[in-house]
KOLGU-4560 file (N, C-alpha, C; in nm, 3 decimals, padded with zeros to 5 digits):
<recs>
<n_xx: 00.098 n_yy: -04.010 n_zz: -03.003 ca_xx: 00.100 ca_yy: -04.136 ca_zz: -02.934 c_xx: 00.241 c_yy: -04.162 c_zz: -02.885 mol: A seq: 1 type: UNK>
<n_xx: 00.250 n_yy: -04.252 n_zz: -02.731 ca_xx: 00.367 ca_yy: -04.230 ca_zz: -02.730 c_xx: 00.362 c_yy: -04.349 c_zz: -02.721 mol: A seq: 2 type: UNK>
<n_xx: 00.557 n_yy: -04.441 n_zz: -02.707 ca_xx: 00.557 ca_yy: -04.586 ca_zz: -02.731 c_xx: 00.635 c_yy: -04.580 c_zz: -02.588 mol: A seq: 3 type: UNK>
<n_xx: 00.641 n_yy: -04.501 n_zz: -02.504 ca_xx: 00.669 ca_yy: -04.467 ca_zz: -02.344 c_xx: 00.552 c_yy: -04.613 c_zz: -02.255 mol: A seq: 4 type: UNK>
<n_xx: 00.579 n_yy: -04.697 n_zz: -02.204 ca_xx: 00.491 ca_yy: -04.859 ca_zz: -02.114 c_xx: 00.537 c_yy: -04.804 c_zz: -01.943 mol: A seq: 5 type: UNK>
<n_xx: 00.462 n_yy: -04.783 n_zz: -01.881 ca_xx: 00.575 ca_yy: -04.792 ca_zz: -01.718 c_xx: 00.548 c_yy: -04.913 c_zz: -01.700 mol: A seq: 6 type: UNK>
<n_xx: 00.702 n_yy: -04.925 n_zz: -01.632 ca_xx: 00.748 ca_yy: -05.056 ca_zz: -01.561 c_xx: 00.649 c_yy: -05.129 c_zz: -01.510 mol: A seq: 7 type: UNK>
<n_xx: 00.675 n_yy: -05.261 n_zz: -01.482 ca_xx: 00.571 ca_yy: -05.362 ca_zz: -01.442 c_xx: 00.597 c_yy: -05.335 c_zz: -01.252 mol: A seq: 8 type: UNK>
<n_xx: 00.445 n_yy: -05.341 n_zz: -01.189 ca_xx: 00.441 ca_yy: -05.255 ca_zz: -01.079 c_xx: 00.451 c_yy: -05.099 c_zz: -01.050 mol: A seq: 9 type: UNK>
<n_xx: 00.457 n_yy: -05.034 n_zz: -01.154 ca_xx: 00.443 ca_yy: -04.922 ca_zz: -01.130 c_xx: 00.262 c_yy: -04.893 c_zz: -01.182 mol: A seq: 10 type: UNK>
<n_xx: 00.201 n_yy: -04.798 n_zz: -01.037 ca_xx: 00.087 ca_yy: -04.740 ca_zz: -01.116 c_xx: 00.079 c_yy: -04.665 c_zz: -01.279 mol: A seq: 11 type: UNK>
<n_xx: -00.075 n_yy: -04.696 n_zz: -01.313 ca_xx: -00.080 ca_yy: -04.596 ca_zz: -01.370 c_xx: -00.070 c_yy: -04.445 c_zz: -01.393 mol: A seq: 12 type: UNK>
<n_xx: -00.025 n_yy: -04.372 n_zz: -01.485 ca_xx: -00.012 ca_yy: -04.192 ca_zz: -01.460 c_xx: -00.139 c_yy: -04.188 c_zz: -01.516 mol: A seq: 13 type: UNK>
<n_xx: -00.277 n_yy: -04.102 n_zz: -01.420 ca_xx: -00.397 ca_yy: -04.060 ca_zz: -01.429 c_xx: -00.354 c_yy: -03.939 c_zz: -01.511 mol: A seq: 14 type: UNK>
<n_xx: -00.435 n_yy: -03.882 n_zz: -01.580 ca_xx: -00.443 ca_yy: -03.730 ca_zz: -01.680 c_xx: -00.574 c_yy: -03.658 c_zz: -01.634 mol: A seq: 15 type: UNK>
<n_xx: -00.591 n_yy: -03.529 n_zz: -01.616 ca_xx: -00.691 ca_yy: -03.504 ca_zz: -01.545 c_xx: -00.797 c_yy: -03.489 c_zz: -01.567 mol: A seq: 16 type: UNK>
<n_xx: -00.861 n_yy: -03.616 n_zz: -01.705 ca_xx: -00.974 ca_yy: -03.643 ca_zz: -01.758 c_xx: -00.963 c_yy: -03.763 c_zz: -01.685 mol: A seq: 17 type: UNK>
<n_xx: -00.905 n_yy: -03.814 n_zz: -01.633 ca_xx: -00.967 ca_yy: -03.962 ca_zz: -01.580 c_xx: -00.912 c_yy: -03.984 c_zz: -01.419 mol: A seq: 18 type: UNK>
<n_xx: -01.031 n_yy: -04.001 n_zz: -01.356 ca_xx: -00.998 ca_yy: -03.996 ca_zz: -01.204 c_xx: -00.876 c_yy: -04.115 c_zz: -01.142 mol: A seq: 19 type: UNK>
<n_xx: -00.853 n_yy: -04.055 n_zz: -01.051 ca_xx: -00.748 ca_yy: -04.146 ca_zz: -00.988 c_xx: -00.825 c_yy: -04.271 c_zz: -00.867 mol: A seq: 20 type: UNK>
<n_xx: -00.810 n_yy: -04.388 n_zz: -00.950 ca_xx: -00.867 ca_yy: -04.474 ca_zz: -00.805 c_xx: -00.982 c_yy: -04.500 c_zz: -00.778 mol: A seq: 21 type: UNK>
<n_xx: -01.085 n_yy: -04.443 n_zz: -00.961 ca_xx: -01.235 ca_yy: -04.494 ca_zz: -00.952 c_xx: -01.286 c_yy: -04.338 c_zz: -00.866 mol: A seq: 22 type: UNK>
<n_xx: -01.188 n_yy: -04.250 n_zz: -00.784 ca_xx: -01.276 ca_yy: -04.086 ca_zz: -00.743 c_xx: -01.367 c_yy: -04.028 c_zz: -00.828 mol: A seq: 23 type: UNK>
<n_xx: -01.488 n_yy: -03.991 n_zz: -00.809 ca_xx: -01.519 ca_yy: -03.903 ca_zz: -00.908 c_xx: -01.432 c_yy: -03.783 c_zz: -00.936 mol: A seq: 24 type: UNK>
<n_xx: -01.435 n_yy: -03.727 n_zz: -01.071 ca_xx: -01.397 ca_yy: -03.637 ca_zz: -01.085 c_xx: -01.388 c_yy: -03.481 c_zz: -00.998 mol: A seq: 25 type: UNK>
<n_xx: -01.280 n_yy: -03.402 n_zz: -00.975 ca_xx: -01.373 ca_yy: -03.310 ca_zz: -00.882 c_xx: -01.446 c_yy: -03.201 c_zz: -00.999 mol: A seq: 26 type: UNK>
<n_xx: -01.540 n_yy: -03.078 n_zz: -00.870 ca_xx: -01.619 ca_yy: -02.978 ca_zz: -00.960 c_xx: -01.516 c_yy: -02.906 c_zz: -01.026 mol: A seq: 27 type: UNK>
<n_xx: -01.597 n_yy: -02.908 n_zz: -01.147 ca_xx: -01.506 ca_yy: -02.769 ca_zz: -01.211 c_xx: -01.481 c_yy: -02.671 c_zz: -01.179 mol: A seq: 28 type: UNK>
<n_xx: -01.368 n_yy: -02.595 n_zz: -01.170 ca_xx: -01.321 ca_yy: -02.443 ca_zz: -01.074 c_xx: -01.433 c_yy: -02.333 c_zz: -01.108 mol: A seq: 29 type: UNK>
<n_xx: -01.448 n_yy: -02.282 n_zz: -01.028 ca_xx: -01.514 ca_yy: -02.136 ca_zz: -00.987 c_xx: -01.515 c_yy: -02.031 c_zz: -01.046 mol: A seq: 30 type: UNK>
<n_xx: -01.505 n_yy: -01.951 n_zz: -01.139 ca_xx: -01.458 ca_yy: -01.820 ca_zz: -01.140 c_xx: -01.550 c_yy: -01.690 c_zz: -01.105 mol: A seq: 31 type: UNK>
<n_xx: -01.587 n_yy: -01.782 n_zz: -00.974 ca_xx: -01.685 ca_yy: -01.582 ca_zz: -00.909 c_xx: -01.558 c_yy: -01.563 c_zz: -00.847 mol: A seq: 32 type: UNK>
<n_xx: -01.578 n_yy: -01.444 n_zz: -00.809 ca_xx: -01.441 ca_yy: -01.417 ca_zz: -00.691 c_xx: -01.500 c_yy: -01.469 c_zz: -00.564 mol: A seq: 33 type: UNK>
<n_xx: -01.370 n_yy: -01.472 n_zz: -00.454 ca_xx: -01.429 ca_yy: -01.557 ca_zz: -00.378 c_xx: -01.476 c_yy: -01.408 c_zz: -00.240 mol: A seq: 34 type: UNK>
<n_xx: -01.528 n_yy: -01.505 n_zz: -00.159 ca_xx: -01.556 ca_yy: -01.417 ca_zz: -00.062 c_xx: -01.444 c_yy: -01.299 c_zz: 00.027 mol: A seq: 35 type: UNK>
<n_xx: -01.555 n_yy: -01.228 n_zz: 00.111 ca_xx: -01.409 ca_yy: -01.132 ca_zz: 00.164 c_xx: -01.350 c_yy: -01.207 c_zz: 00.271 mol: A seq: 36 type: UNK>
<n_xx: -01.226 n_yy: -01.206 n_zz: 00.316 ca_xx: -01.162 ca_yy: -01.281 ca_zz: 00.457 c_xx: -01.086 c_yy: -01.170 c_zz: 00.467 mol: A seq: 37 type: UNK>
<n_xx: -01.026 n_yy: -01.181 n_zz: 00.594 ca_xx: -00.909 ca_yy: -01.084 ca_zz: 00.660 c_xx: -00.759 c_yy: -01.171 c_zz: 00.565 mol: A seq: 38 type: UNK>
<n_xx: -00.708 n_yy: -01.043 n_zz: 00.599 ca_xx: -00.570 ca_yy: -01.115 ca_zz: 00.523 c_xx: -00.483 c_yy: -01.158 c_zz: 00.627 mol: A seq: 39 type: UNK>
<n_xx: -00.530 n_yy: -01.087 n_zz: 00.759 ca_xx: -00.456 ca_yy: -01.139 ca_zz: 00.888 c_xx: -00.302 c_yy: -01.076 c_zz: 00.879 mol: A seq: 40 type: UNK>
<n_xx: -00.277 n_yy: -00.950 n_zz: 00.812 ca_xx: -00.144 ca_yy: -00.873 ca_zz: 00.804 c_xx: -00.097 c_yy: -00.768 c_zz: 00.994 mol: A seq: 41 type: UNK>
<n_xx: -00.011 n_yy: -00.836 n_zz: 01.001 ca_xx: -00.029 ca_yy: -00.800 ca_zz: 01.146 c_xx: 00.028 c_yy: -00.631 c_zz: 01.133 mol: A seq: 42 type: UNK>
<n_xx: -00.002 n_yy: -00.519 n_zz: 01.170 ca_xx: 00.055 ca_yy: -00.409 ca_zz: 01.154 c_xx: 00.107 c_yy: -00.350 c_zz: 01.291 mol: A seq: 43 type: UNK>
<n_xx: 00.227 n_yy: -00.344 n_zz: 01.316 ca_xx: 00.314 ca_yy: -00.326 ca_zz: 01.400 c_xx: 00.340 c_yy: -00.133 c_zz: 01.410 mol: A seq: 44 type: UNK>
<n_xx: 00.274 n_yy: -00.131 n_zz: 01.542 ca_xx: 00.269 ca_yy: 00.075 ca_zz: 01.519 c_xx: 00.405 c_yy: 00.101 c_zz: 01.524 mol: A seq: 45 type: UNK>
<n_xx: 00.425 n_yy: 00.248 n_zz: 01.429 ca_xx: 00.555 ca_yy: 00.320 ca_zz: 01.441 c_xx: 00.598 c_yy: 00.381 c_zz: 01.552 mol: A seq: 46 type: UNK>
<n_xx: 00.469 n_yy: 00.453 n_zz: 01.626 ca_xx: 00.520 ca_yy: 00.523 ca_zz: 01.713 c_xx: 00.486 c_yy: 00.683 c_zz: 01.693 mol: A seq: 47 type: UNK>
<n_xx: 00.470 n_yy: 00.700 n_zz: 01.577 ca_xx: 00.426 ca_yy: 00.809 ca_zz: 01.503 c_xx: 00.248 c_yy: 00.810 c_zz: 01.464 mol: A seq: 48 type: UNK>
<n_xx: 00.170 n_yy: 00.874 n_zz: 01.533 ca_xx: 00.045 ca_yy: 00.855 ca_zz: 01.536 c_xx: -00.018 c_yy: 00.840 c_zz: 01.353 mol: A seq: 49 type: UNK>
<n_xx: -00.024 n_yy: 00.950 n_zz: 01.325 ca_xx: -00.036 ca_yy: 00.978 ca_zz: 01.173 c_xx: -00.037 c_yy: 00.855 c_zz: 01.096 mol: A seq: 50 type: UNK>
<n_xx: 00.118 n_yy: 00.814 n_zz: 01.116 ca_xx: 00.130 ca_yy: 00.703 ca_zz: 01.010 c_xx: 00.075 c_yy: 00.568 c_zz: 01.092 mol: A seq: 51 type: UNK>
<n_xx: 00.029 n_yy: 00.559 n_zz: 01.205 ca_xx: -00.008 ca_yy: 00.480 ca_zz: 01.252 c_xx: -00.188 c_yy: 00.461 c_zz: 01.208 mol: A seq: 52 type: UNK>
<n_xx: -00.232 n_yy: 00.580 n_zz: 01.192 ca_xx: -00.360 ca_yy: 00.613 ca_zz: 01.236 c_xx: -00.388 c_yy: 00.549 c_zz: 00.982 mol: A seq: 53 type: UNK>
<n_xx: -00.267 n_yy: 00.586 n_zz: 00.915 ca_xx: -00.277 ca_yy: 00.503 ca_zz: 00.787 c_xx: -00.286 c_yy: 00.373 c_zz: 00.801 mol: A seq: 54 type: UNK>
<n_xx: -00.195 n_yy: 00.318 n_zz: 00.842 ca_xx: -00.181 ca_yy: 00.175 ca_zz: 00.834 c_xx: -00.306 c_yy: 00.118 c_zz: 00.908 mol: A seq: 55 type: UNK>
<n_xx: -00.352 n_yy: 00.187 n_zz: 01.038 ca_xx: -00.507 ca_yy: 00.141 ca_zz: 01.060 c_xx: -00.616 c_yy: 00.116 c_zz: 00.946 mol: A seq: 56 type: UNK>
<n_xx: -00.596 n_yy: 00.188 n_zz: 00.870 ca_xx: -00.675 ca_yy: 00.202 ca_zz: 00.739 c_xx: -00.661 c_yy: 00.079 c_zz: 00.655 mol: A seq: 57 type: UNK>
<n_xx: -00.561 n_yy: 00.019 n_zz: 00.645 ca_xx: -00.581 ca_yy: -00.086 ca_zz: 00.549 c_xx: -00.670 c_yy: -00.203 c_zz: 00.614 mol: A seq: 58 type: UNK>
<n_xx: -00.652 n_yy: -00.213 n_zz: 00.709 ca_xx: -00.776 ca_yy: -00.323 ca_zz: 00.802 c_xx: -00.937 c_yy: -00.310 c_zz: 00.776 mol: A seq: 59 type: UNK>
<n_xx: -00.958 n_yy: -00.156 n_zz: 00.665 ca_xx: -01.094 ca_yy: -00.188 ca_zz: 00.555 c_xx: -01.104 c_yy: -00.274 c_zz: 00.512 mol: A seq: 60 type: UNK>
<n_xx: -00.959 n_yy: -00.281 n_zz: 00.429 ca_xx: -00.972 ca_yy: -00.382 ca_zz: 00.337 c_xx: -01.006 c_yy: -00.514 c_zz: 00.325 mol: A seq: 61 type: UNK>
<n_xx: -00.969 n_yy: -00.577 n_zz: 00.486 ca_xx: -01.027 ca_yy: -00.725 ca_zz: 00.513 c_xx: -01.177 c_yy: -00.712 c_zz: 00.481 mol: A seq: 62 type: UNK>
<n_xx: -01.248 n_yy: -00.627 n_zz: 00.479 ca_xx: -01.425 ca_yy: -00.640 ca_zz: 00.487 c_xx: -01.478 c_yy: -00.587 c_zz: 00.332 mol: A seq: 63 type: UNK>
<n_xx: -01.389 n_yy: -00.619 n_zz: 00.244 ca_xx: -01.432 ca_yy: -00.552 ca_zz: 00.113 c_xx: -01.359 c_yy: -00.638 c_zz: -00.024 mol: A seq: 64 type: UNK>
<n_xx: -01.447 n_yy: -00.685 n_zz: -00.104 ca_xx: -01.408 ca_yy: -00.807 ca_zz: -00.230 c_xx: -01.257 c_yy: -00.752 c_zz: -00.261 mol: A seq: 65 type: UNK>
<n_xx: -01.166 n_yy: -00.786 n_zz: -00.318 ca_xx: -01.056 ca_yy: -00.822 ca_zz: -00.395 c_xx: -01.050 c_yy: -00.676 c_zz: -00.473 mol: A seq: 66 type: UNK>
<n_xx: -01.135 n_yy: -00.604 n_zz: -00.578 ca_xx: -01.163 ca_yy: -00.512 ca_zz: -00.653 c_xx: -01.191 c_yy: -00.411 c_zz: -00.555 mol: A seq: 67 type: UNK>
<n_xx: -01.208 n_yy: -00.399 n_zz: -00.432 ca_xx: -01.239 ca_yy: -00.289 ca_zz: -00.346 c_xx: -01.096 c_yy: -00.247 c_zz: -00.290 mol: A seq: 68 type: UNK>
<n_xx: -01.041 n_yy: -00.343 n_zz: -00.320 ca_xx: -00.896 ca_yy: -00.304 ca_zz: -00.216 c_xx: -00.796 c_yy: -00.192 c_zz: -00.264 mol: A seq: 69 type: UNK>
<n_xx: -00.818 n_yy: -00.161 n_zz: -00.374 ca_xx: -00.731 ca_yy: -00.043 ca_zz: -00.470 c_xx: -00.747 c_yy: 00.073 c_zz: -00.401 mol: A seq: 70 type: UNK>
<n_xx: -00.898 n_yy: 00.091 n_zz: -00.388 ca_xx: -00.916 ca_yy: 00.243 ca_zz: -00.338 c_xx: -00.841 c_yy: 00.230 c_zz: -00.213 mol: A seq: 71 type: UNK>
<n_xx: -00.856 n_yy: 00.142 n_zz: -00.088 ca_xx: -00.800 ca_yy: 00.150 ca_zz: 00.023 c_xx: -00.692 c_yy: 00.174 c_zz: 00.029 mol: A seq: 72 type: UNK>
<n_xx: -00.570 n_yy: 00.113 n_zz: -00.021 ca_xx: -00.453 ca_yy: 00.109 ca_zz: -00.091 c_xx: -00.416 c_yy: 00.238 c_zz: -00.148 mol: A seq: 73 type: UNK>
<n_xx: -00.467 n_yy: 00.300 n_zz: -00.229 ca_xx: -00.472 ca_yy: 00.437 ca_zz: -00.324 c_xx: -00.465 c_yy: 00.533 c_zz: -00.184 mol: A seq: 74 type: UNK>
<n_xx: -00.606 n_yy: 00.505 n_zz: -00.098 ca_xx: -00.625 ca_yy: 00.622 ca_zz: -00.024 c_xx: -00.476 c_yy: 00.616 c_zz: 00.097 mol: A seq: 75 type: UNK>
<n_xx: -00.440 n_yy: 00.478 n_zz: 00.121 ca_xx: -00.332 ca_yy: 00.506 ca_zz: 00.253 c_xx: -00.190 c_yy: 00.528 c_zz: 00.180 mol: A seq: 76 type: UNK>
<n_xx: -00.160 n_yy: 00.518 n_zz: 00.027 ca_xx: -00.001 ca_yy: 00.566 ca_zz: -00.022 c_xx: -00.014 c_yy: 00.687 c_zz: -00.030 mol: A seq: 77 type: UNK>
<n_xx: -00.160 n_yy: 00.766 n_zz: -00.032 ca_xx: -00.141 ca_yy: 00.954 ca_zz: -00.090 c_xx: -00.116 c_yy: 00.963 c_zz: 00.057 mol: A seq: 78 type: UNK>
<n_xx: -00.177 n_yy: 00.899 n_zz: 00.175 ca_xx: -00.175 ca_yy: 00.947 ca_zz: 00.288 c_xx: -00.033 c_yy: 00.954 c_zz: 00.376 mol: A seq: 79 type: UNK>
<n_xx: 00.020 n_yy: 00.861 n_zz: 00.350 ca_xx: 00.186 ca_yy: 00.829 ca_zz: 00.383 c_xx: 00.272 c_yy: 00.897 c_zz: 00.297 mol: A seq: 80 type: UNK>
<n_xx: 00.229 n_yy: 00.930 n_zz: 00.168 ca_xx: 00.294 ca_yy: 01.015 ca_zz: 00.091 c_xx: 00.306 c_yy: 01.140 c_zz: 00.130 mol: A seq: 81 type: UNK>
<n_xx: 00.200 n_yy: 01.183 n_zz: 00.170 ca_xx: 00.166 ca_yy: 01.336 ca_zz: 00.230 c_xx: 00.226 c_yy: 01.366 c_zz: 00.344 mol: A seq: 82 type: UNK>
<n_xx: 00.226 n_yy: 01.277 n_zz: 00.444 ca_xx: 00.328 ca_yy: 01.262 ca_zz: 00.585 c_xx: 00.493 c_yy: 01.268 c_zz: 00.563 mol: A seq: 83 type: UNK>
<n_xx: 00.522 n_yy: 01.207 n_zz: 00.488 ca_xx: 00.668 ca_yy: 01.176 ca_zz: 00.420 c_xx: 00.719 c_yy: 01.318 c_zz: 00.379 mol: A seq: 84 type: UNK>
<n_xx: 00.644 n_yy: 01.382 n_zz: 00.282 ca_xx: 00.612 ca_yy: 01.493 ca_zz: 00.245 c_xx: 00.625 c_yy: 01.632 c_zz: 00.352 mol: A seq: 85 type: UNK>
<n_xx: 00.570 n_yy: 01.611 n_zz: 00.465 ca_xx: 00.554 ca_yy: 01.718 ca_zz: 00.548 c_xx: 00.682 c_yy: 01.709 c_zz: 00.599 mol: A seq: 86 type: UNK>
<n_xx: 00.733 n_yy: 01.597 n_zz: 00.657 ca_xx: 00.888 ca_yy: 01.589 ca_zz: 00.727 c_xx: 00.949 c_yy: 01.641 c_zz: 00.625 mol: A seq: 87 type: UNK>
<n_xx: 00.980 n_yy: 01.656 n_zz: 00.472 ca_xx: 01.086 ca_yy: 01.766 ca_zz: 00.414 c_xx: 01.040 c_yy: 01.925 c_zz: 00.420 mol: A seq: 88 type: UNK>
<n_xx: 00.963 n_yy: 01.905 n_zz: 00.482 ca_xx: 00.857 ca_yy: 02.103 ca_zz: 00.476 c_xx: 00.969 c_yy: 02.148 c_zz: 00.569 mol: A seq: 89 type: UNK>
<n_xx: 00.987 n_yy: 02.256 n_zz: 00.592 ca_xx: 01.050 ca_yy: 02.359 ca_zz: 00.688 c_xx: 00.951 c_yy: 02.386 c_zz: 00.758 mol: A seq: 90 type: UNK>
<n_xx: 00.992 n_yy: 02.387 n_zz: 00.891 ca_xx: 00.926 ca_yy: 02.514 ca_zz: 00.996 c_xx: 00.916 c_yy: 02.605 c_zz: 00.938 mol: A seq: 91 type: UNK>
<n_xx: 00.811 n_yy: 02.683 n_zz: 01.012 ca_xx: 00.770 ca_yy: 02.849 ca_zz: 00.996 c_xx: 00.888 c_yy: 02.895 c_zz: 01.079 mol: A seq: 92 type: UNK>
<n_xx: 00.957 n_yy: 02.993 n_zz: 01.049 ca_xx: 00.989 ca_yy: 03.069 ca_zz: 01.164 c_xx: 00.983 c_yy: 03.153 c_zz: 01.189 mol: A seq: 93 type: UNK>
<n_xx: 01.044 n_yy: 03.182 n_zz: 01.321 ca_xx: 00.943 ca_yy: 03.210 ca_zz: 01.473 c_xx: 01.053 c_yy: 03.326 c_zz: 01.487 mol: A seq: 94 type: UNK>
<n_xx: 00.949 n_yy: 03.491 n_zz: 01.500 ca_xx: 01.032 ca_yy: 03.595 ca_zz: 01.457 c_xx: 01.073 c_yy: 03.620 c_zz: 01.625 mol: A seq: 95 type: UNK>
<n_xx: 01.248 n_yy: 03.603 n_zz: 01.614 ca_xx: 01.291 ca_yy: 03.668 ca_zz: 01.731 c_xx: 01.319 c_yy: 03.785 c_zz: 01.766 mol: A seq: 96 type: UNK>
<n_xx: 01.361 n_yy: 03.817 n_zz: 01.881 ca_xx: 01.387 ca_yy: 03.954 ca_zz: 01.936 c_xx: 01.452 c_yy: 04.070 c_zz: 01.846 mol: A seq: 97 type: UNK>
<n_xx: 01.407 n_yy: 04.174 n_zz: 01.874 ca_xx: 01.473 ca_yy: 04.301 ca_zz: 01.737 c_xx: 01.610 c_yy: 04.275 c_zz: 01.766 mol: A seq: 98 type: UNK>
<n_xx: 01.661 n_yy: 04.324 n_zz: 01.655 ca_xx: 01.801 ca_yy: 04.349 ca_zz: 01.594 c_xx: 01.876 c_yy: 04.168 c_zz: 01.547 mol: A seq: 99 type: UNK>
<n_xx: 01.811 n_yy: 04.089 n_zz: 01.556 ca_xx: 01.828 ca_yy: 03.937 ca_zz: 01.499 c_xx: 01.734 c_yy: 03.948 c_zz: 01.321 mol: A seq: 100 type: UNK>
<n_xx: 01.817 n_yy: 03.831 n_zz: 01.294 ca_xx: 01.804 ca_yy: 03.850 ca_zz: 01.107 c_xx: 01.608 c_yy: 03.786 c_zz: 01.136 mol: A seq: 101 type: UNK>
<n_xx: 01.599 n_yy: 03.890 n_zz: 01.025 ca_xx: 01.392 ca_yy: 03.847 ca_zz: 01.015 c_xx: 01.392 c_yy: 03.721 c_zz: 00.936 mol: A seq: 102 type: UNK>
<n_xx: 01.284 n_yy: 03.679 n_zz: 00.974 ca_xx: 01.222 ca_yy: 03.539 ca_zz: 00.934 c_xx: 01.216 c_yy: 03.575 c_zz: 00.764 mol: A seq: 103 type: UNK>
<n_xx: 01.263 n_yy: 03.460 n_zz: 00.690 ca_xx: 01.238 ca_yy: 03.511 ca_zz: 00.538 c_xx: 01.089 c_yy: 03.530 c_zz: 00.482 mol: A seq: 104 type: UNK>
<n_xx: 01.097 n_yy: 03.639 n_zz: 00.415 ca_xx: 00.947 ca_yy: 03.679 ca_zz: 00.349 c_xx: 00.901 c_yy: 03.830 c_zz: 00.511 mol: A seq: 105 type: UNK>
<n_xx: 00.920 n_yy: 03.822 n_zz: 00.582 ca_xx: 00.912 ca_yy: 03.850 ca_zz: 00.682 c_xx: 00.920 c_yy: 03.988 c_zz: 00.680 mol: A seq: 106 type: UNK>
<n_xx: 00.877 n_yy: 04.128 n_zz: 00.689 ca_xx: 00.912 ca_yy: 04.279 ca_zz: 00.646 c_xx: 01.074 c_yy: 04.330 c_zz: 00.716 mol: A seq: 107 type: UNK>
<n_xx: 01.092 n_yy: 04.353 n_zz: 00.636 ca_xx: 01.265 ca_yy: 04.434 ca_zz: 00.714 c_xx: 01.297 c_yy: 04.577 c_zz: 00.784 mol: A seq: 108 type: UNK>
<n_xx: 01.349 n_yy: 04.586 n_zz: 00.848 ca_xx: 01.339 ca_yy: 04.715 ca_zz: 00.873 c_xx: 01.383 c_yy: 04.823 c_zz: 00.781 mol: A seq: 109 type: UNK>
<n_xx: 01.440 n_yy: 04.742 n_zz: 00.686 ca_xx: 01.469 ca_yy: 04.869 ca_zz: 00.568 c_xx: 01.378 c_yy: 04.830 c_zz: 00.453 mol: A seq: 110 type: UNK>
<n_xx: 01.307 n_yy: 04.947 n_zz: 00.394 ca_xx: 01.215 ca_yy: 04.917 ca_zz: 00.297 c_xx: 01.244 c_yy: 04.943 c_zz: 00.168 mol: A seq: 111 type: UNK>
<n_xx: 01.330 n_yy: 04.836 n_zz: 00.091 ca_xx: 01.449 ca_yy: 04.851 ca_zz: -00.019 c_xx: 01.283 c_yy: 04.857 c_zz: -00.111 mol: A seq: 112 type: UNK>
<n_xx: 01.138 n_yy: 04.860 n_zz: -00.157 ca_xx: 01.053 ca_yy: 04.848 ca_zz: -00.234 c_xx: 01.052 c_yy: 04.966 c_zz: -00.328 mol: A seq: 113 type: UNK>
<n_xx: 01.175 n_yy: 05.142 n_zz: -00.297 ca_xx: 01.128 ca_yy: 05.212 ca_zz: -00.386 c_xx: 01.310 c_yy: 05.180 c_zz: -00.468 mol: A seq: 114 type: UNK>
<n_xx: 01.421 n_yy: 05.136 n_zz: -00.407 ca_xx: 01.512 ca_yy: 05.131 ca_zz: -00.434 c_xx: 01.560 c_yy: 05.077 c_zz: -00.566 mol: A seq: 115 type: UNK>
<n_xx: 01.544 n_yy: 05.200 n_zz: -00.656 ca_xx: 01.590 ca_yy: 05.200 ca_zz: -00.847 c_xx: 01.746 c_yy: 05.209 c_zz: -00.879 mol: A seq: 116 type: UNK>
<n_xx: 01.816 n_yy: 05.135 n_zz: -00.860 ca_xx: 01.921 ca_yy: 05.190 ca_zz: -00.921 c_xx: 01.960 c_yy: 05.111 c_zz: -01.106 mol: A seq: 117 type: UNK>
<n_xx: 02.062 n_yy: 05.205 n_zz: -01.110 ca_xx: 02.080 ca_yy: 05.166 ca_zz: -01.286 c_xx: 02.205 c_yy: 05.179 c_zz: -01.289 mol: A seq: 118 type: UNK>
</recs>
């Protein structure tokens, strides 16, 4: 109990068992999930098709509950991951004209495969 009075002219402080102003109370909260909506995330292209053609992908997600959105999500970070990924790959290379150094892995003209020394 408190011995706390407000000032004379000041309203009462309502507690949210007792309505403000004679309102009924409102409904008690919800807990279904709520429906699907767009999230309205505007996605601005790179310029780079690939990663463009990911980020298209998350615009599933507006048409699928709250709990659906992981996989979408899951599926476009392996996908951008994998792109990210390819830009540190090396080219193949591209075997030039004889007497230039061979492409690595590439056969040599000398075949060091019986060459034993000790």
């Amino acid at each position: 109990m408190s011995d706390w009075t407000p000032e004379a002219g000041t309203p009462p402080v309502s507690t949210p068992d007792e309505p403000v102003g004679g309102e009924p109370a409102a409904a008690a909260p919800s807990f279904e999930p709520a429906g699907t909506a767009p999230l309205g995330v505007v996605r601005t292209p790179t310029g780079h098709p690939a990663v463009d053609a990911r980020l298209e992908r998350l615009a599933d997600a507006d048409h699928l509950p709250a709990d659906g959105h992981i996989e979408v999500y899951e599926d476009v970070h392996r996908g951008l991951r994998a792109e990210l990924t390819s830009l540190d790959a090396r080219p193949a290379a591209v075997p030039g004209p004889p007497g230039t150094a061979a492409a690595p892995g590439a056969p040599s003209a000398y075949d060091n495969t019986h060459d034993h020394r000790s």
